[in-house]
LOZANU-838208 format. One record per residue (C-alpha): x, y, z; residue in three letters. Coordinates in steps of 0.02 Angstrom, whole numbers, plus 50000, padded with zeros to 5 digits. Layout:
<atoms>
XYZAla ...
</atoms>
This chain:
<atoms>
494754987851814Unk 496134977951891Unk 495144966351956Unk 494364964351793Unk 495904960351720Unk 496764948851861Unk 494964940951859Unk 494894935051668Unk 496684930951671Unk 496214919151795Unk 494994909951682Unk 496594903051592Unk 496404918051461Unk 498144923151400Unk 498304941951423Unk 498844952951279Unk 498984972151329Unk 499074986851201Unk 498835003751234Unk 496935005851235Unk 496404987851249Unk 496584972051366Unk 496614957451235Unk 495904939651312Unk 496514925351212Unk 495694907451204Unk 496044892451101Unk 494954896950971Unk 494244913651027Unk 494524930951074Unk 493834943751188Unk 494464963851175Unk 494314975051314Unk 494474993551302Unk 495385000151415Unk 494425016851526Unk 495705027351467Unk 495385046651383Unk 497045049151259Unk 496565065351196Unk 496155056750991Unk 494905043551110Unk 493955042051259Unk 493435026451322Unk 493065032051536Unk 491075028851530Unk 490265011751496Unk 489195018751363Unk 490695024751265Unk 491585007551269Unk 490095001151228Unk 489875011551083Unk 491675007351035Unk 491454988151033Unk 490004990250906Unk 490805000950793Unk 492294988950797Unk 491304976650748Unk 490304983450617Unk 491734990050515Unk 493154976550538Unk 491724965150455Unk 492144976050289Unk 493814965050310Unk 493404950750405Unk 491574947750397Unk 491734930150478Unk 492884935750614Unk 492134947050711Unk 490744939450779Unk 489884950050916Unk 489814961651076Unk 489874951451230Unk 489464958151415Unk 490744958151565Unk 489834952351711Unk 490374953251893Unk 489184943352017Unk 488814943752192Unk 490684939652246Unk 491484951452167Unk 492074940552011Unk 492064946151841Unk 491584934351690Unk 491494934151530Unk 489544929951468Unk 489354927051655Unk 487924928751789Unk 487654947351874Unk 487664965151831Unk 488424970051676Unk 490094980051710Unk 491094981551524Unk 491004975351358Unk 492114964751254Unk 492214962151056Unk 492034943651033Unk 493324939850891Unk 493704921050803Unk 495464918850848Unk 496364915950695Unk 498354904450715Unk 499884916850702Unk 500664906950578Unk 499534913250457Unk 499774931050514Unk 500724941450394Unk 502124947750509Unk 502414929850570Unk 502714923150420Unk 503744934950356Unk 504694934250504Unk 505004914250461Unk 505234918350289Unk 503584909650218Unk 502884927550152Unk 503224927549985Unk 503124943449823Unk 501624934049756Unk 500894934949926Unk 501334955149928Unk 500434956149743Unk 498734947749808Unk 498724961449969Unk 499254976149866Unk 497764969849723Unk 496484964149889Unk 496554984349966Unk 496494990749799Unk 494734983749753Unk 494084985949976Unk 494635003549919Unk 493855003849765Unk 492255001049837Unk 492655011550024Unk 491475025750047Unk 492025042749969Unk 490865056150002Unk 490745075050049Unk 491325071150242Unk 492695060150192Unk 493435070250057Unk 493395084450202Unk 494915073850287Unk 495955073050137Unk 496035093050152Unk 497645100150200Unk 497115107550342Unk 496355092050430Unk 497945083650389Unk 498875096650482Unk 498065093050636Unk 498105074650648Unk 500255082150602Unk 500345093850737Unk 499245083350871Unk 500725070350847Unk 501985082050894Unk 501105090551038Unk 500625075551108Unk 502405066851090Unk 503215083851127Unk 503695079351313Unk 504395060351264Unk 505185059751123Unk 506925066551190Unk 506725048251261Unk 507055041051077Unk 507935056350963Unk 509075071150981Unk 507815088750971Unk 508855091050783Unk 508305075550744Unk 506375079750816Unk 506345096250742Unk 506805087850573Unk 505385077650573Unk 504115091750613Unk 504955103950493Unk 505055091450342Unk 503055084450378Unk 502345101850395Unk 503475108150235Unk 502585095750132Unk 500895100550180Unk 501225118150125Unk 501175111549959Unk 499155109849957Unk 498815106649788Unk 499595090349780Unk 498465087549924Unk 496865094349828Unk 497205083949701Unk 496935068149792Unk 495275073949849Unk 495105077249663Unk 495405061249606Unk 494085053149738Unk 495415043749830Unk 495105052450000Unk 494095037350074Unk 493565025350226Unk 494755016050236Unk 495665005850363Unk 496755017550459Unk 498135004550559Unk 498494994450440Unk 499884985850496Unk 500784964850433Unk 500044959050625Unk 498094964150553Unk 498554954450404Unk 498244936250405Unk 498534923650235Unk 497114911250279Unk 497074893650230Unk 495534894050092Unk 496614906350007Unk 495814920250069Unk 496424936350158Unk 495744942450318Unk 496104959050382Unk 495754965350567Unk 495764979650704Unk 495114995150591Unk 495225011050705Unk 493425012150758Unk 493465025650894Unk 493955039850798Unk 493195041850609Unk 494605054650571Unk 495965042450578Unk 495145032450488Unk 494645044950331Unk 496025047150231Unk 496915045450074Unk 497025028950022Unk 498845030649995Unk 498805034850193Unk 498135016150221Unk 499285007450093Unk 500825016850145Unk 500465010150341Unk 500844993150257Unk 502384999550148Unk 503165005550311Unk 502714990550404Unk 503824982250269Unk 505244995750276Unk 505054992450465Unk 505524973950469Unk 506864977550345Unk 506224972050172Unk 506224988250066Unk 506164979249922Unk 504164970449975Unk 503844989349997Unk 504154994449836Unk 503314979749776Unk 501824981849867Unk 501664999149823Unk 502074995949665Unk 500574983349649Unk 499214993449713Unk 499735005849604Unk 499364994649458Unk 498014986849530Unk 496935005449582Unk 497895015049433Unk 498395027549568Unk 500155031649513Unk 499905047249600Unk 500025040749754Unk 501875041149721Unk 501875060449724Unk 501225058949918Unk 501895042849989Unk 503575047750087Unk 502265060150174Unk 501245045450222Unk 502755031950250Unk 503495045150385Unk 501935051150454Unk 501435034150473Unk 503155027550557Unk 502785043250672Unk 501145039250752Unk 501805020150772Unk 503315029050882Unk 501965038750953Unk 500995024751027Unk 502435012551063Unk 503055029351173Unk 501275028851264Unk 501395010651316Unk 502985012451388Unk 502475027751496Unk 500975016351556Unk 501255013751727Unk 499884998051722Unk 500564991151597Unk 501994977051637Unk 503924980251638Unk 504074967651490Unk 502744977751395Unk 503394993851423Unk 505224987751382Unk 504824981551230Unk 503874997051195Unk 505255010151204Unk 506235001951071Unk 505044998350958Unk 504595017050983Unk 506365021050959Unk 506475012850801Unk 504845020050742Unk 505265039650761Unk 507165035550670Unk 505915026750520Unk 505075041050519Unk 506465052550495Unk 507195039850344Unk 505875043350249Unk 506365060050251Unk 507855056650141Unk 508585049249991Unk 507765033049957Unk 508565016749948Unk 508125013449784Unk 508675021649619Unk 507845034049509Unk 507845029749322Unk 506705027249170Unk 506665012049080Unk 505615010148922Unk 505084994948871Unk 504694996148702Unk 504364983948525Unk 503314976148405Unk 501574968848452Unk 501734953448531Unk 503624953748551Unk 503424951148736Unk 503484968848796Unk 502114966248949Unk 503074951149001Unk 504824959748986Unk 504254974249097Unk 503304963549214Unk 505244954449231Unk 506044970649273Unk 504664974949387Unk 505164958949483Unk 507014961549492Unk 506904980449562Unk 505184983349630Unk 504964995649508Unk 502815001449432Unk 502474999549285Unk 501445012149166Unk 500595004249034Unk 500135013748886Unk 498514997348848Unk 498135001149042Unk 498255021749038Unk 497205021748864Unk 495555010648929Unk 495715020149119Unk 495655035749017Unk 494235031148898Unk 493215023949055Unk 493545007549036Unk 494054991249123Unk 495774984249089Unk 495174968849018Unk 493704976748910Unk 493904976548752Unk 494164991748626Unk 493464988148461Unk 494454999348348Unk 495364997948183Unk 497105003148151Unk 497315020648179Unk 495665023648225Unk 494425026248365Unk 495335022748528Unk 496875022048441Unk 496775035848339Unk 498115045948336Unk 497445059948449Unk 497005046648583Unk 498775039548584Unk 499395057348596Unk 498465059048746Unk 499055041448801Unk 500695044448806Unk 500555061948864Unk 499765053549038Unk 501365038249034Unk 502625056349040Unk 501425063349174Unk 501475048549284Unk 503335041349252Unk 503775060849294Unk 502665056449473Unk 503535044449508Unk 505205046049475Unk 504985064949564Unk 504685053549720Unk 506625045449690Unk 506055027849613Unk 506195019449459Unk 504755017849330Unk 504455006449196Unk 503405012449055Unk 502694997548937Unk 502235004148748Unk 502555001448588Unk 503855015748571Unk 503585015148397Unk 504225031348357Unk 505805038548353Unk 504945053748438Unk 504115043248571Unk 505785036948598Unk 506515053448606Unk 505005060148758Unk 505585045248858Unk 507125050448839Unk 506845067448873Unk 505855064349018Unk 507375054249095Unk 508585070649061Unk 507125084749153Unk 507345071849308Unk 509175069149302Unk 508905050949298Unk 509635036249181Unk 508775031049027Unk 508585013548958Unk 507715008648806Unk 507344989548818Unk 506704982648645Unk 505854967448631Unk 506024957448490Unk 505494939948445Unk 505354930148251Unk 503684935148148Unk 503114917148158Unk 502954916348340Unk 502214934248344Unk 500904928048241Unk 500744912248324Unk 500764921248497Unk 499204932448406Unk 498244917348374Unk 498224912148568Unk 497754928048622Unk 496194926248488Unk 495734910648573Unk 496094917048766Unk 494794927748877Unk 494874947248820Unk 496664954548896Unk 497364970748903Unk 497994972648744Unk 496804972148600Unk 497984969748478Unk 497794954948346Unk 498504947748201Unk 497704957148053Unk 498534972648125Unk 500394965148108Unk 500834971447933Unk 500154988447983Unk 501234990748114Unk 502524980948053Unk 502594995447914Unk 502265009448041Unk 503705004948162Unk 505285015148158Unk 506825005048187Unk 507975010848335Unk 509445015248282Unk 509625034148353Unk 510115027248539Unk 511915023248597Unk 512375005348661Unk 512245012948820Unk 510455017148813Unk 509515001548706Unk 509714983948744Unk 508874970348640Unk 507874956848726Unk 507304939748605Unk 505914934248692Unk 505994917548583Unk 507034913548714Unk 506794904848863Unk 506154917048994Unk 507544910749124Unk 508884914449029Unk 508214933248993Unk 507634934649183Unk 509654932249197Unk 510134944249090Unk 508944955149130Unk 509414952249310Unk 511364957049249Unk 510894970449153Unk 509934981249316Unk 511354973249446Unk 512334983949358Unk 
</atoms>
């Protein structure tokens, strides 16, 4: 396999090496190599295996990349002794033939020259939500969100990184790791519940910013789905999206980790992801450390290689045991609350922004839990149908459910309703006290012309999330309970008549603080 290698490098192929693969790059293609190697989770030492591998590679990175990945090609070696690519002789290996895509539209690149931007982060977070949306979710996959399953893909980590990894942390902070990850998976039933909840799927299972690329035509292309081991590959969806979360946390931008997250839970409605992430964030951040340690035990692989290796695989198992504690963002629960049409959405979308924080929506939580699409449209009167009063009851019964998820995981949550109520008010509130968090009610309030006027557009737009229009007004205009029970401390007044830069700067003061 040497030869192999010293062969196609002497084509003028740049070589890229990675712990199971030899990577051949071209100007404008690629050709992937596995490497004969048996790591315990793969085995690629017979021909027929590799070749196995190369068409499942190629068959399920075209979920992502359909254009990409364009075939198997055969390794040839002729009568000389010289290997080719597509060349004359007997066939010796296989190679994945890949479109080479340019690195400056590769996520990690660009974020490393600061060109990856939040709205960039929202489009990702929204594209995995709807490839996981429509990922395979069955009997067998569901069997890999069990606890048990999860506990060995834990456990194989540490045995198989059990002779290393004094290389990279003290055995405290080892046995830390090990103790906090199999602690958490004695809990089982917020395990269970995932399966549950169907979002134990197919998924992706590495994906990392380098798999990412921002293409040109404003599309996204994702590559290098584990193919040669289904197990690591079934998994919670949170398990794929947190990969990318502590990519982010990785290269040192917490905050596009938040945001991401923060994103896809919008985008999936899977605020319960929150109750499982740090699991996933560490665990993830683990097996990176794991494989980084690998390379740079590799004895074929080069000095440079191997170098670079041990301290990314340093950095990887001290990620992993961050996770593990308090997180660098802050817990509280902000209610963003008001009149119809007094900018409420837009106001909580804001603070979103400014901390990376969800947001629960009560128009978002009442069509998810009536079946519906966020956009569809409810036809109901006032007080009626799907927003009758035993419907919102439930409605905001599932906002205190999931702002308690999330802020249980140490983050922030915005919850966008009407808080018409002084009682509402006061199970926000409440909520807040249980968690030992801060409470802030933001009301938004804007002059009845332009909420009328702003009622009119949204008769004339495409159907939205909230259904509410302009012969409702005076209804709730007499329904709504004017806050006056909170401190100064605890209710701050937004006019959304304003220009939004000058409340994006107070806002911006107002959660500095």
């Amino acid at each position: 396999m040497a030869t192999l290698k010293a062969d196609l490098e002497a084509t003028g192929l740049e070589l890229m090496e990675t712990h199971i693969s030899w990577v051949f790059l071209a100007e404008d293609e690629v050709f992937k190599v596995k490497r004969p190697v048996d790591l315990g989770f793969l085995d690629f030492t017979t021909l027929e295996k590799r070749r196995e591998a190369c068409d499942a590679e190629v068959r399920l990175n075209r979920r992502l990349a359909p254009d990409v990945y364009l075939g198997v090609v055969p390794v040839t070696v002729d009568d000389s002794g010289k290997h080719s690519i597509r060349g004359q002789g007997r066939v010796v290996d296989w190679a994945v033939h890949m479109r080479r895509l340019p690195v400056h539209e590769r996520a990690d690149h660009m974020l490393a020259q600061g060109a990856l931007d939040p709205a960039q982060i929202d489009e990702l977070a929204s594209h995995v939500a709807r490839f996981h949306e429509g990922a395979r979710c069955d009997a067998e996959t569901s069997r890999h969100g069990e606890v048990e399953t999860i506990r060995q893909n834990v456990q194989e980590n540490f045995t198989q990184t059990r002779s290393s990894i004094g290389a990279y942390l003290t055995p405290d902070q080892a046995q830390e790791i090990e103790r906090w990850q199999l602690a958490m998976l004695r809990d089982e039933e917020r395990f269970s519940a995932r399966i549950d909840a169907g979002r134990v799927r197919d998924g992706h299972g590495d994906l990392r910013l380098e798999h990412v690329y921002f293409r040109q035509d404003g599309s996204i292309a994702i590559i290098d789905c584990i193919e040669f081991n289904d197990r690591f590959r079934y998994g919670d969806v949170c398990a794929d999206i947190a990969f990318l979360s502590m990519d982010l946390a990785w290269h040192d931008r917490v905050d596009l980790a938040e945001r991401l997250l923060a994103r896809y839970a919008r985008e999936s409605n899977d605020y319960d992801l929150y109750s499982v992430v740090d699991f996933y964030e560490s665990y993830r951040a683990f097996v990176r450390g794991k494989v980084a340690s690998l390379l740079a035990r590799d004895s074929e692989a080069s000095a440079k290689a191997r170098a670079r290796a041990a301290q990314e695989a340093r950095r990887y198992f001290m990620l992993s045991l961050a996770f593990e504690r308090p997180s660098l963002v802050t817990p509280k629960v902000i209610a963003v609350g008001g009149m119809i049409a007094s900018g409420k959405s837009r106001t909580a979308a804001t603070i979103a922004e400014l901390i990376a924080a969800p947001v629960v929506s009560s128009d978002r939580t009442r069509k998810y839990l009536l079946g519906r699409r966020p956009t569809e449209s409810l036809e109901s009167g006032a007080w009626s149908g799907a927003y009758s009063p035993s419907v919102t009851n439930a409605v905001y019964e599932e906002l205190w459910r999931l702002a308690g998820v999330i802020v249980g995981s140490g983050r922030p949550v915005i919850i966008d309703a009407s808080f018409r109520t002084a009682e509402m008010r006061d199970a926000a509130k409440k909520l807040a006290e249980r968690c030992g968090v801060p409470f802030l009610l933001v009301e938004c309030i804007a002059p009845r012309e332009l909420t009328l006027e702003r009622l009119a557009a949204r008769e004339q737009r495409e159907p939205e999330e909230s259904d509410a229009r302009a012969d409702l007004l005076n209804e709730f205009e007499r329904r709504f309970e004017p806050i006056d029970e909170l401190p100064s401390s605890e209710h701050v007044r937004i006019d959304t008549s304003l220009p939004r830069s000058e409340n994006r700067r107070r806002l911006s003061d107002i959660f500095a603080s």
